[in-house]
N, C-alpha and C positions, 0 to 999 in steps of 0.2 A: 504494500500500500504506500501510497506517494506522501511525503512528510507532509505536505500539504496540510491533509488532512491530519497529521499527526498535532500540526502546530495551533491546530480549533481557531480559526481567525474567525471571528468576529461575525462576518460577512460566510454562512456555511455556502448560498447560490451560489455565490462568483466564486468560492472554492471550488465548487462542484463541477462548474462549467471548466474552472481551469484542468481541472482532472481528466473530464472529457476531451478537452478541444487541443489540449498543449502537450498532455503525460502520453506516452505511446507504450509505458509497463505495465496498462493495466485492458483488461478487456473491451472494455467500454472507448478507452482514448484508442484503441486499434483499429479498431470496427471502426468508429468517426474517421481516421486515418484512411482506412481504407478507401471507404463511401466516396471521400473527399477526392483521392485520386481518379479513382473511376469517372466521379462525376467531371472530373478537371478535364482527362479524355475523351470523355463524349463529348463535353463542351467544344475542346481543340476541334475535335475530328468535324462536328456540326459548322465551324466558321470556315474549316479547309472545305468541305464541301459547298459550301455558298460560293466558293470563290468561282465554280465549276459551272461556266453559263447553262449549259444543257441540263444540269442537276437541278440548279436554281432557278430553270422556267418550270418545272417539275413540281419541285417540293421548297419551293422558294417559303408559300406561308407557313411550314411544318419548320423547316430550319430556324425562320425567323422566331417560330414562337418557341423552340427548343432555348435559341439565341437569348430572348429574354427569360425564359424560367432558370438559365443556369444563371445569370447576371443576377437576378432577384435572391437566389437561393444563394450565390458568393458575397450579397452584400448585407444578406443577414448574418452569415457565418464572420465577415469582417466587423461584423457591429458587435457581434456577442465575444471576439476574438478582443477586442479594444474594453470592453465594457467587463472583462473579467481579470484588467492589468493593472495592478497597483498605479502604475506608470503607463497611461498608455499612450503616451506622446514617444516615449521610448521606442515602443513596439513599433507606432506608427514611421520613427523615423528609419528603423533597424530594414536591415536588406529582404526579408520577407515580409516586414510588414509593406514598403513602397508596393514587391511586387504584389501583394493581397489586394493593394489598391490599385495599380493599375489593372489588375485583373476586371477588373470592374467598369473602370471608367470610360473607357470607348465605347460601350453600348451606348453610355448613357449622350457621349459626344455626338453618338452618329445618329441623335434629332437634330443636330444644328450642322454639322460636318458628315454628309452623308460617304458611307465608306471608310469610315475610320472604325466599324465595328469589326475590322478584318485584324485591323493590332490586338485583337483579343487572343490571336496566338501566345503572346507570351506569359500565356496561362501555364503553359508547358514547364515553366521556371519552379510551380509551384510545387510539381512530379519529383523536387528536387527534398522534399519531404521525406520522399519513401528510404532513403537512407535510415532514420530515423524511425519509422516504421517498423523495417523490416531488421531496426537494431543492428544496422549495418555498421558499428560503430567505428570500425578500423576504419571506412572511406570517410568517417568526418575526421577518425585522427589525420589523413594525409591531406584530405582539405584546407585543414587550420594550417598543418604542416606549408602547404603550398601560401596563403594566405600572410603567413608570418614572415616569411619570405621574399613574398612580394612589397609587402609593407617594410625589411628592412632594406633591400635592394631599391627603394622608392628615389632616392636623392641618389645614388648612380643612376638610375635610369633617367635621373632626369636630366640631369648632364651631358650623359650619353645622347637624348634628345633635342637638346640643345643642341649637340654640335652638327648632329646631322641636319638641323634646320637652318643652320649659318651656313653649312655648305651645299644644298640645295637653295639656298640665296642667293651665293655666290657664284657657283655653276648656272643658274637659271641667267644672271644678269652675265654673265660674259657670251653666253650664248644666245642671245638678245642682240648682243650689241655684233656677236659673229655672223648670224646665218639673217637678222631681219624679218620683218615682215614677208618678205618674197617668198620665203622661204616655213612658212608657217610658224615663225616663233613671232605673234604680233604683238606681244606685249612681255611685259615681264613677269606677271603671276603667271602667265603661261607656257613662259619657259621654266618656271619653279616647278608648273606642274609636270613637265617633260622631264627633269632633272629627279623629281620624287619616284616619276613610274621607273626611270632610267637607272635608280641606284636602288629602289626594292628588286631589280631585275623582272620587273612585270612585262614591262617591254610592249604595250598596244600596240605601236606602228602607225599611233594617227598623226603625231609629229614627229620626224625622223632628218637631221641634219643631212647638209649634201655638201657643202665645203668640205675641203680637206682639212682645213683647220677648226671647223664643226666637228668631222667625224672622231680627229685626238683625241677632241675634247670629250667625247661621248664614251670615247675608249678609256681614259682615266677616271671616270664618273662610275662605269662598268665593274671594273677592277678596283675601284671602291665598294663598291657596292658588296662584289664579294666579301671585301675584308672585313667590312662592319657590321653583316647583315645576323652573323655569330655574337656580336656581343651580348645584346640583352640577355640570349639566351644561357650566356656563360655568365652572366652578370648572376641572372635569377637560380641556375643550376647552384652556383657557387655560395649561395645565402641559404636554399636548399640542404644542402649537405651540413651544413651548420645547425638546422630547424632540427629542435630534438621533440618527438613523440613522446606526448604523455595520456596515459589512458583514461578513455573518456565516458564519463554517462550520458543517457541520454536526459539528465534530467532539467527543465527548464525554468527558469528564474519563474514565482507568481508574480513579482511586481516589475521588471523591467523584457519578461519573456527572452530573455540573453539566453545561447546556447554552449554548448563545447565545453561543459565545468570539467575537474577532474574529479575520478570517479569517489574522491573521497573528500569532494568541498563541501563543506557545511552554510559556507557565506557565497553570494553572488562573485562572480570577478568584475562583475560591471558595476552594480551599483551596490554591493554592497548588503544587501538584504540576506535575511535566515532563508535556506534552502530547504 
């Protein structure tokens, strides 16, 4: 049983709801878990098929009204999801809470914005639960592991970004002033943009130098490109092997809904609160 209830708060409802809607150790928060995915997938799968003109002269009103029963039924699960948080400006700000809400809000946009109820795909973020679920614990340890990571690799990478942005500025403006207008470089963000495909090695071919002192230049852009295009990825491997594993429960804050504790914290690591 979830200390939740251990700790008798006050408030036994929004215990209860937290139990259900947030604990995945008990049967009741499984079940909910489950329903939840399922319904997330039939939702996906109903907006990819609207997107299908032939489907959609079909069973266009059946989709639509699926469309809004999942929208109605995710925006009572986010009210009762907020409404059982100590904190729940926390939850709302936290990465599954935004995605709970954009989960939502495109139905509601595409009365004024018709066709932006198709961004309801990124309901699919929410499938990201079943980790959790299905007590998959070791993939959120290597999550956080990734996560910590990136966050301390954050300031090389952004240096790193930096410099490649100085010199797709500099490459873009000397080939500007090299190949011209004539030659499809008419301006200068536009040879920035030739210089960004040119050194990811993307390569479209909608602007392509024809000077011979264009083409050098494209040829050391290239051979940049190679050289740098490994960094981040040694940047972030390198903070990686650093990231040490520690084992996790799935159990979730009542008041700020924070995840990833270790399996034997009694206090939140976010804010603080009895677990």
């Amino acid at each position: 049983m979830s200390t939740n209830l251990q700790k008798k708060p006050e408030n036994r409802l929004r215990a209860g709801l937290h139990e259900v809607i947030f604990e995945a150790d008990t049967r009741a928060g499984r079940l909910f878990d489950l329903v939840l995915i399922w319904s997330i997938l039939f939702s996906v799968a109903a907006v990819m098929l609207d997107s299908v003109r032939s489907i959609r002269a079909v069973h266009g009103s059946l989709l639509t009204s699926l469309e809004w029963g999942f929208t109605i039924l995710f925006t009572i699960e986010y009210g009762l999801r907020l409404s059982c948080i100590g904190r729940p400006i926390r939850y709302a700000s936290s990465f599954f809470g935004v995605v709970d809400l954009l989960a939502i809000v495109p139905t509601y946009l595409s009365l004024v914005f018709p066709g932006s109820q198709y961004l309801l795909v990124i309901r699919i973020l929410r499938v990201l639960r079943i980790f959790r679920v299905l007590k998959l614990v070791q993939f959120s340890n290597e999550a956080n592991a990734m996560i910590r990571a990136l966050r301390s690799s954050s300031r090389k990478m952004a240096v790193f970004f930096a410099t490649v942005l100085t010199l797709v500025v500099i490459f873009g403006s000397v080939m500007y002033l090299i190949e011209g207008d004539e030659n499809g470089f008419s301006s200068i963000p536009r040879s920035i943009y030739w210089a960004i495909v040119t050194m990811t090695t993307v390569g479209y071919g909608d602007i392509s130098p024809t000077t011979a002192a264009g083409q050098a230049v494209a040829a050391v852009v290239m051979m940049l490109g190679f050289a740098i295009i490994a960094v981040p990825t040694g940047i972030v491997a390198s903070e990686m092997s650093r990231a040490q594993n520690e084992p996790m429960s799935t159990q979730v804050c009542p008041e700020c809904a924070s995840e990833g504790h270790h399996h034997e914290a009694r206090f939140c690591r976010e804010c603080g609160s009895r677990m």
